[in-house]
N, C-alpha and C positions, 0 to 999 in steps of 0.2 A: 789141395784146396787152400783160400787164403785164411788166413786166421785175422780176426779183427781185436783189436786194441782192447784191453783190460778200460780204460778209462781215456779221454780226450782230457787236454789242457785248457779248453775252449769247443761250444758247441755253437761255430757261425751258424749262421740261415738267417730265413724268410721269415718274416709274417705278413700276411696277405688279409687284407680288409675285404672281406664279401661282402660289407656292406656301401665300400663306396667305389668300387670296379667297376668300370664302365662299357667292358670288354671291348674296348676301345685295340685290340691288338697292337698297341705301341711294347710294350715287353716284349712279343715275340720276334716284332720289326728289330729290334736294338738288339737281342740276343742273337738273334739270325747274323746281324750284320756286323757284331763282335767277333762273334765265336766262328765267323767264317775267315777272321784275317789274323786270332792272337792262338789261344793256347789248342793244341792238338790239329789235325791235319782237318782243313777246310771240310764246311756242311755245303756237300755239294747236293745239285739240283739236278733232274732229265727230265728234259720236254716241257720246261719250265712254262712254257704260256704255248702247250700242243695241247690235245686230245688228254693225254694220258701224264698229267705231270707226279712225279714224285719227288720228294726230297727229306731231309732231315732236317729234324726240330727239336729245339733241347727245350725249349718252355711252347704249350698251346695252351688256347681258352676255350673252356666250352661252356656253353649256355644253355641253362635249364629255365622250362617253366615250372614252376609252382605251383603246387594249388593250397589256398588256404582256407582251414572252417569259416564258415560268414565274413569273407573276404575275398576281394577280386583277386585272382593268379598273379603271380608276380616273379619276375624274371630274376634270376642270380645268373652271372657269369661267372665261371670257376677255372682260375689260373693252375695249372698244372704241371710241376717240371718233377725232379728227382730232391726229395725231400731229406737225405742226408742221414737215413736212420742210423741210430745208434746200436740197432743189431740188424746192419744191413744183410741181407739174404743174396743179394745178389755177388758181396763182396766172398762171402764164405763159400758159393757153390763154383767160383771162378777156380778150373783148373790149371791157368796156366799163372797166376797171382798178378792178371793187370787190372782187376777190378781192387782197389784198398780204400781204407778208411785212415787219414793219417789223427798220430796222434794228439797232433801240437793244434791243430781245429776243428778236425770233426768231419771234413770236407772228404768225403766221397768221392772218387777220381778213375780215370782209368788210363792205364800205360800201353795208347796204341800202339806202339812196338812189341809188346807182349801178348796183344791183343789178337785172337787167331780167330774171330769170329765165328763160335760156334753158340750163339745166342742162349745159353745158360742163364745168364742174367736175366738177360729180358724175360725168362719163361718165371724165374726167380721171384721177380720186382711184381708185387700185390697191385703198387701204382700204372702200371703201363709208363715208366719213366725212362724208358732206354729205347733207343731208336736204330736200326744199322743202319749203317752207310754206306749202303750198296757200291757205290765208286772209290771205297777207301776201303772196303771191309773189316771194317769194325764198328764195333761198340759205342753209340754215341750219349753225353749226358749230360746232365748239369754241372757246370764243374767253380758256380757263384762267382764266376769271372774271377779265379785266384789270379788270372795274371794281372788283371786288373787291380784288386781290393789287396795287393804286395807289392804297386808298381811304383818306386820314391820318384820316375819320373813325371807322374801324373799330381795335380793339385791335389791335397788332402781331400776335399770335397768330391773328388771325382772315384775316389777309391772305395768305391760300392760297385757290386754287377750293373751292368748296362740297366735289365730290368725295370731295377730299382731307380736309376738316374733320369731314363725315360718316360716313366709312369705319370701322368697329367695328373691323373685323380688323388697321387697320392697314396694310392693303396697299396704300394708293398713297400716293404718295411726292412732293413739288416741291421746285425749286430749280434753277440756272444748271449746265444742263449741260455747261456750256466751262469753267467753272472743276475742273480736276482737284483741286481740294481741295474743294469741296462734299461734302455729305452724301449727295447722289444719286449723285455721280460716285463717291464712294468706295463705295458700297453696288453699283454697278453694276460694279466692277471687283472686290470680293469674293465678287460671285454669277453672274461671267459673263453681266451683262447683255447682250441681247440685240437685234436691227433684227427689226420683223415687216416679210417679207418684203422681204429685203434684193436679191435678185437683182432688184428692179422700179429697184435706183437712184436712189430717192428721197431715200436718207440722212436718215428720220425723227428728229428728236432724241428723241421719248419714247421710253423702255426698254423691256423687257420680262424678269423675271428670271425663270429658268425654275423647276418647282417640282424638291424636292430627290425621292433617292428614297423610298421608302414602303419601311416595313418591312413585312415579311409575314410569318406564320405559317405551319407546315408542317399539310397539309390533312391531318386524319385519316384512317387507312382506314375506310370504311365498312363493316365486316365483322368490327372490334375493338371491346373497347368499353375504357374507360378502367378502371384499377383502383379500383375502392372503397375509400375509406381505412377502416381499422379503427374501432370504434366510438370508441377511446381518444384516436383521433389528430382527431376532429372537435374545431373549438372552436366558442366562440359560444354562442348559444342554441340549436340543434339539437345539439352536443354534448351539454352540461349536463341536455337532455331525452331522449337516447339513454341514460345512463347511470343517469338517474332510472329512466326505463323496463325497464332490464335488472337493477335492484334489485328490482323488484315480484314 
């Protein structure tokens, strides 16, 4: 089995704003479409647009309703990939040692070539974060775009996961989350960032901020009706044409 690292030098990840995701699937579209031409052998697809399509995905979204005490229901969408933990289950139960945690980031990875697919991991992983690749067979997962966010050929700015470069809304977030001065850690200690599913003990490094609350409006009675403003008190173009009209 693999053995994971006394301590990291650096714990990269996520943090991910439920409060302003719009489940816009842009992350998924950019992760798809990285992670199928840089590091590890292509997320292939069958029957892509037939009856029966399958494929592999290292980041999905999923979208709950809510429901709130004396408040209307209200939608979160929850971005989900492989969260990087720091006592990953999936890395320790690997027998052949292609699942590791390295030391120098934090970053969780897996060495397809090692990799013999006998899904141990994925039975592992609390998150549902691993996915097989039925046409590669192997092991597929988050891997924070290391080729990416190590690449001196790309602009400084561009050396974040696709995800993150992607994201319209703004809601995901990278950076060393052992440094308490980063931008993550301090956004993550401003919003009571969050462990999903912290009673599993995995001690994920990526966050999760929760969303803030929603204002609401008080429900009209349905049996009232609103006042009608006086002809005088309209503005606009419907005033201007009420007033014409009451000259005639």
């Amino acid at each position: 089995m693999t053995s994971l690292p006394q301590a990291t030098d650096r714990k990269l990840g996520l943090v991910i704003d439920l409060d302003t995701c719009v489940g816009c699937h842009a992350c998924v579209v950019s992760c798809k479409e990285w992670n199928s031409q840089g590091h590890g052998a292509p997320l292939s697809d069958t029957d892509a647009f037939g009856a029966a399509p399958e494929g592999s995905f290292l980041n999905r979204v999923h979208s709950f309703e809510v429901t709130r005490e004396d408040a209307p229901p209200m939608v979160v969408h929850f971005p989900k990939s492989c969260l990087h933990c720091d006592d990953a289950p999936c890395v320790t139960v690997c027998p052949t040692g292609a699942s590791y945690k390295r030391p120098e980031d934090g970053i969780v990875l897996v060495n397809e070539d090692a990799c013999i697919g006998c899904g141990l991991c994925a039975w592992a992983c609390p998150y549902g974060a691993r996915e097989m690749d039925t046409q590669a067979g192997v092991m597929k997962k988050c891997t924070l775009c290391v080729d990416r966010i190590y690449n001196d050929h790309l602009p400084e700015v561009d050396r974040e996961p696709a995800c993150v470069k992607s994201c319209p809304a703004g809601a995901r977030h990278f950076g060393d989350l052992a440094d308490p001065d980063s931008a993550v850690s301090q956004l993550v200690a401003a919003r009571d960032g969050m462990d999903l599913m912290p009673e599993q003990g995995t001690k994920p490094v990526n966050k999760y901020l929760p969303p803030r609350p929603r204002d609401t409006l008080p429900v009209p009675d349905p049996g009232t009706r609103p006042a009608e403003p006086a002809v005088g008190d309209v503005k606009g173009l419907l005033g201007w044409l009420d007033r014409t009209l009451e000259r005639l």
